[in-house]
C-alpha positions as CSV (number, residue, x, y, z in Angstrom):
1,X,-29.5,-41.3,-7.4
2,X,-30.6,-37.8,-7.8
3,X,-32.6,-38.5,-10.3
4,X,-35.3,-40.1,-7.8
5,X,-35.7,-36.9,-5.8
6,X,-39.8,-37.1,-6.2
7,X,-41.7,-33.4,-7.0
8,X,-43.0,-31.6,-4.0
9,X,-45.3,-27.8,-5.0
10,X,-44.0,-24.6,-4.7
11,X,-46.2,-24.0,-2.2
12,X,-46.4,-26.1,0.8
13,X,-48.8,-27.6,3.2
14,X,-48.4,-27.8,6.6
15,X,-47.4,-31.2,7.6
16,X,-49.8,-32.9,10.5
17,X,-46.8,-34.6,11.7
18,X,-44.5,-31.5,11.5
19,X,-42.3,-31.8,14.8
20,X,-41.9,-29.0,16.8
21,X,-38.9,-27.3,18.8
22,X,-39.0,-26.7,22.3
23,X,-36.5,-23.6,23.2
24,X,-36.2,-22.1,26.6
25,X,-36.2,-18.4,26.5
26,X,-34.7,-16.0,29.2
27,X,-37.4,-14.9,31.6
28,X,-38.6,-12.2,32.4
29,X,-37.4,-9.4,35.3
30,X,-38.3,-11.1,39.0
31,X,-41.1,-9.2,41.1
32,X,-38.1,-9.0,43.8
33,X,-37.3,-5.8,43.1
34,X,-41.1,-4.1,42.5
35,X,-42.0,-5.2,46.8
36,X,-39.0,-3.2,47.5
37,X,-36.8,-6.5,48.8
38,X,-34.3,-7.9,47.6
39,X,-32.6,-11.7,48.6
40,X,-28.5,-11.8,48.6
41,X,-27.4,-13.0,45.5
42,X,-25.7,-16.4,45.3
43,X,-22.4,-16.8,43.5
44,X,-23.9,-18.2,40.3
45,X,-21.9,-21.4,39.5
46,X,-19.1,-21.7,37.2
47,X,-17.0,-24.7,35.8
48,X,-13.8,-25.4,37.7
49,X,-10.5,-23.8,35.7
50,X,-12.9,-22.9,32.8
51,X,-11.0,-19.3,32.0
52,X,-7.5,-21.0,31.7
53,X,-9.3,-24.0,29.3
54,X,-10.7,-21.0,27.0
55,X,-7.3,-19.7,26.4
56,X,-5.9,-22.5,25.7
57,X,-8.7,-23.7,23.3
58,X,-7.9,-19.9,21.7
59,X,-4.3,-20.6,21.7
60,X,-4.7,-23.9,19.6
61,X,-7.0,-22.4,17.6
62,X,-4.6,-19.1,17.2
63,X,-3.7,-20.1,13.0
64,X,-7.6,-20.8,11.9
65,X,-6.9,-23.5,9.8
66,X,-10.2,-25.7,10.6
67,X,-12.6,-26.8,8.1
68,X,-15.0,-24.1,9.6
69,X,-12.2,-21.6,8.9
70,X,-11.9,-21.8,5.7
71,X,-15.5,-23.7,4.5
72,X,-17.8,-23.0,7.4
73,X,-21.3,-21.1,6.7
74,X,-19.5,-17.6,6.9
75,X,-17.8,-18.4,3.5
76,X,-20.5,-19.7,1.3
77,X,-22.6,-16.8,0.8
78,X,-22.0,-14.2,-1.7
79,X,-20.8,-11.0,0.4
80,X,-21.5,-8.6,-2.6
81,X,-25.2,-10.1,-3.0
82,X,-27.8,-7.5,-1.7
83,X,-28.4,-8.2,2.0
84,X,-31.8,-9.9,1.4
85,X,-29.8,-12.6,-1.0
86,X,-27.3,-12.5,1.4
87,X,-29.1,-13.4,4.5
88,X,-30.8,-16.1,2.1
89,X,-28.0,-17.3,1.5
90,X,-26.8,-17.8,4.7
91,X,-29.7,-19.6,5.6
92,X,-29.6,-22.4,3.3
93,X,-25.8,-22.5,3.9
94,X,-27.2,-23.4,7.9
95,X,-30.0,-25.6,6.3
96,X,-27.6,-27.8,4.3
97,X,-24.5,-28.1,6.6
98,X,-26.9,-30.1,9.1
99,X,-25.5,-33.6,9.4
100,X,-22.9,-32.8,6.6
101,X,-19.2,-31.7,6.9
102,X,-18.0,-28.2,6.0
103,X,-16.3,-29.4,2.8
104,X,-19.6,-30.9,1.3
105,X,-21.7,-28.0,2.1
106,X,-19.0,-25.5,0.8
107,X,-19.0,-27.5,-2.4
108,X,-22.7,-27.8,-2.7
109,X,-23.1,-23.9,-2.1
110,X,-20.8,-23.1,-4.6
111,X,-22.7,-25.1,-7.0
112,X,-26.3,-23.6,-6.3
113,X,-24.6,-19.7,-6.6
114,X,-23.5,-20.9,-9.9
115,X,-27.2,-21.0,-10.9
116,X,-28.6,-17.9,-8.8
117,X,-28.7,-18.3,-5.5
118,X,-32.2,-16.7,-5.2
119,X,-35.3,-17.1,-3.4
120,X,-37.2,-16.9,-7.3
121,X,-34.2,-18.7,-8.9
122,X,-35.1,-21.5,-6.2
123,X,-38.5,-21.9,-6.5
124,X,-38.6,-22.1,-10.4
125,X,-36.0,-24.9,-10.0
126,X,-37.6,-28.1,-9.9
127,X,-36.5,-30.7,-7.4
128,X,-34.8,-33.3,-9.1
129,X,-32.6,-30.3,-10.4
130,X,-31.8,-28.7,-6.8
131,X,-31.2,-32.7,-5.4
132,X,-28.9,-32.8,-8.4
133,X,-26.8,-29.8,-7.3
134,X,-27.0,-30.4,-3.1
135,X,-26.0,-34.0,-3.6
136,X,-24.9,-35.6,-1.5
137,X,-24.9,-33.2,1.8
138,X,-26.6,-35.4,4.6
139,X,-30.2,-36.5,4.1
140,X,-30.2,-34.5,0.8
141,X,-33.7,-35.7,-0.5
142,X,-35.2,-34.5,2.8
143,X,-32.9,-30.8,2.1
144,X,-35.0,-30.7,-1.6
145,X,-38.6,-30.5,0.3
146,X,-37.3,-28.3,3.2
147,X,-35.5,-25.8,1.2
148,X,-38.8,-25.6,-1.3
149,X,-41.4,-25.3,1.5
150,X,-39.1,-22.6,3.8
151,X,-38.3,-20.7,0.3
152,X,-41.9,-20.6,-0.6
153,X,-43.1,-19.5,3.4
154,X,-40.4,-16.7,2.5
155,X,-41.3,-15.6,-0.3
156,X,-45.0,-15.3,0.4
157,X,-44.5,-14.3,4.0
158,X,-41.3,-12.4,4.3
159,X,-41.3,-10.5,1.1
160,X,-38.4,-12.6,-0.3
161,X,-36.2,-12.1,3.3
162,X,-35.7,-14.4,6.3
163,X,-37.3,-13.6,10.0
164,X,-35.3,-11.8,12.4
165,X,-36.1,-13.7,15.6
166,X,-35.5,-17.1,16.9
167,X,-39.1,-17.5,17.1
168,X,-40.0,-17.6,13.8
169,X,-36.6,-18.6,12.1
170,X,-37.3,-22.1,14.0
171,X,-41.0,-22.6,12.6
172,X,-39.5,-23.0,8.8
173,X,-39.3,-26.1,7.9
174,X,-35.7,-28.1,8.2
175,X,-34.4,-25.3,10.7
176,X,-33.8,-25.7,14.2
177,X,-32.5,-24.0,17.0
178,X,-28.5,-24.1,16.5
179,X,-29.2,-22.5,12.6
180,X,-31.7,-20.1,14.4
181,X,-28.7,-18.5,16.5
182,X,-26.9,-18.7,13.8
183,X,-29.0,-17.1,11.0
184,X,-29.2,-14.4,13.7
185,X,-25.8,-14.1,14.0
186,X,-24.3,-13.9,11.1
187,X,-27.2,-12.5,8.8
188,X,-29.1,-10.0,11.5
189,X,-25.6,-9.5,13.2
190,X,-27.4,-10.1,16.3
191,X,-26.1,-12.4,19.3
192,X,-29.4,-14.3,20.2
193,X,-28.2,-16.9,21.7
194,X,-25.3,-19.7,21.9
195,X,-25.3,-21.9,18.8
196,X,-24.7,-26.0,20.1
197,X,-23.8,-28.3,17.4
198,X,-22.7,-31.6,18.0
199,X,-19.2,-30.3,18.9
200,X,-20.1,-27.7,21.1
201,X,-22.5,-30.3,22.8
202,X,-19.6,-32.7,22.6
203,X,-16.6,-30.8,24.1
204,X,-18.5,-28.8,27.0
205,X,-19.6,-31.9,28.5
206,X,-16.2,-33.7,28.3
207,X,-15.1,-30.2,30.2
208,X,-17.6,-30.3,32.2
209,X,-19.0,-27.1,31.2
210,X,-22.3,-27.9,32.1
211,X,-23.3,-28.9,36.1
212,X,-24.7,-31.9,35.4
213,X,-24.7,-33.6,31.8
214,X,-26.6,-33.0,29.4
215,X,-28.5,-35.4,26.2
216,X,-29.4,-32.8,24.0
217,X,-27.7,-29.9,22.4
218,X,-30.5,-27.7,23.1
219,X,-30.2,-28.5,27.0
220,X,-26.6,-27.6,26.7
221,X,-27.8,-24.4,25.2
222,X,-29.8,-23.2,28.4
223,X,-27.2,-24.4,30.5
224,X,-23.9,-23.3,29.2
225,X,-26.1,-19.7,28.8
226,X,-26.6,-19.6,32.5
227,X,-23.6,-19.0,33.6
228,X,-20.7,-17.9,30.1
229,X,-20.5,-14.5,30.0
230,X,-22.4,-13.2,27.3
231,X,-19.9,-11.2,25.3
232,X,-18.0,-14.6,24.4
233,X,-21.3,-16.1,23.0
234,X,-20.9,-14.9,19.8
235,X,-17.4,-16.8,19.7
236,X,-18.1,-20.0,21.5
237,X,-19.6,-21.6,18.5
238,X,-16.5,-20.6,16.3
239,X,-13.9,-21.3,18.5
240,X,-15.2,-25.2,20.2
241,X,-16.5,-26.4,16.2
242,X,-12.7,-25.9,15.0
243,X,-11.4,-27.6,18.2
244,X,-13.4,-30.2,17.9
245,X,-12.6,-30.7,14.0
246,X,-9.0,-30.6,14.7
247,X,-8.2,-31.8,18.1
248,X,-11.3,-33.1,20.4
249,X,-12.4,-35.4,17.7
250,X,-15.9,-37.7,18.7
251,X,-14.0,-40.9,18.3
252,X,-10.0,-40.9,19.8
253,X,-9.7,-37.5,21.0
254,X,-6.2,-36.5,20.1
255,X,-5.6,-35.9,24.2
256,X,-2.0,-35.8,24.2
257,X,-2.2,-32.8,21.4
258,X,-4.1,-30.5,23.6
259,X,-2.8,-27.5,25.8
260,X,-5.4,-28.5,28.7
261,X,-5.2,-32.3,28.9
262,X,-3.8,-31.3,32.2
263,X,-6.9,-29.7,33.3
264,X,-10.1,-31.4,31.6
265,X,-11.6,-33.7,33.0
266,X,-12.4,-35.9,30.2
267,X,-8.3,-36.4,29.5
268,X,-8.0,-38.0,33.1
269,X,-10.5,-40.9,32.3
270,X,-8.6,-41.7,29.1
């Protein structure tokens, strides 16, 4: 099937029908303070029992044995490439785990740093080559054009690196907000923002996590970063993904497995 991955240029054109990502940023300071008044501060709201759910999630997730433990985007780069490669690397890691489990896009990884896993060493590899290798992480064929377009925008934009803001990390093509924070993260070592995926999105509504709930991971994003302390940010993503691998599964959560079936709300409805 990879075979019928069809030829896109090294050098892309912008796509008319190119969606685009709408992310809430935090505003800015409030005039409050410049008038010389100042309102009392409501208790900003937090999820009932939250702090004793997060140590329980921590104690099940105490032996790191997940998928995302041992195959998630932290371990597919090279660690002793230079830190350009690297941050490369990571990227397309992020770009091809979308829609695909950590085993695949482990597998696929290891494959592409078999060839070079460069920004040059991708754009002199022609596309039904790179489909051959990525097959078959989720909507692979679409992966082949994104990876060439967002290589080439680096390469010719970036001097061979990746951006170091959300902002622009989000304009490549095939990358969206949850890769953004990501990319930022663990290539710019920079805590940007909280990265949702479909787990994270999954397990803080079931634990009600958010005040009201939410469709889309990006709404969960702005709302779960209005009230979580922002030193556990960086560990969120980590911690709820290999939960919800291992124990919160999307289909038949395994309820009577988990510390806090006691205390989320989800369990009682089951």
């Amino acid at each position: 099937a990879a075979s019928q991955v069809h030829s896109t240029a090294s050098i892309p054109r912008r796509s008319r029908r190119r969606k685009s990502v709408a992310i809430a940023y935090d505003a800015g300071q409030g005039d409050g303070a410049e008038q010389g008044t100042s309102e009392p501060q409501r208790p900003r709201w937090e999820p009932r029992d939250w702090r004793l759910q997060l140590e329980r999630i921590r104690e099940m997730r105490r032996n790191r044995d997940a998928p995302v433990d041992e195959m998630g985007v932290e371990k597919c780069y090279d660690s002793s490439a230079p830190p350009q490669v690297m941050r490369y690397q990571v990227l397309l890691s992020l770009m091809l785990s979308s829609q695909t489990k950590d085993q695949v896009t482990s597998a696929a990884m290891l494959r592409l740093r078999q060839h070079g896993l460069t920004v040059d060493s991708i754009l002199q590899m022609d596309d039904a080559t790179l489909g051959q290798i990525i097959y078959p992480v989720g909507f692979w064929r679409n992966k082949v054009k994104y990876i060439k377009q967002t290589t080439a925008i680096l390469k010719q934009k970036y001097g061979g690196d990746i951006p170091r803001t959300v902002e622009e990390l989000v304009q490549l093509p095939g990358v969206g907000p949850k890769m953004a924070h990501l990319a930022m993260n663990i290539a710019w070592d920079s805590v940007s923002g909280i990265a949702v995926d479909t787990h994270v999105h999954r397990i803080t509504n079931r634990l009600k996590w958010v005040k009201k709930e939410t469709r889309y991971p990006e709404e969960t994003r702005v709302a779960l970063e209005d009230w979580l302390p922002r030193d556990l940010w960086r560990e969120i993503n980590w911690l709820l993904v290999g939960f919800g691998q291992q124990t919160c599964l999307p289909v038949n959560p395994r309820c009577n497995e988990c510390l806090s079936q006691d205390i989320c709300p989800a369990a009682k409805t089951r």
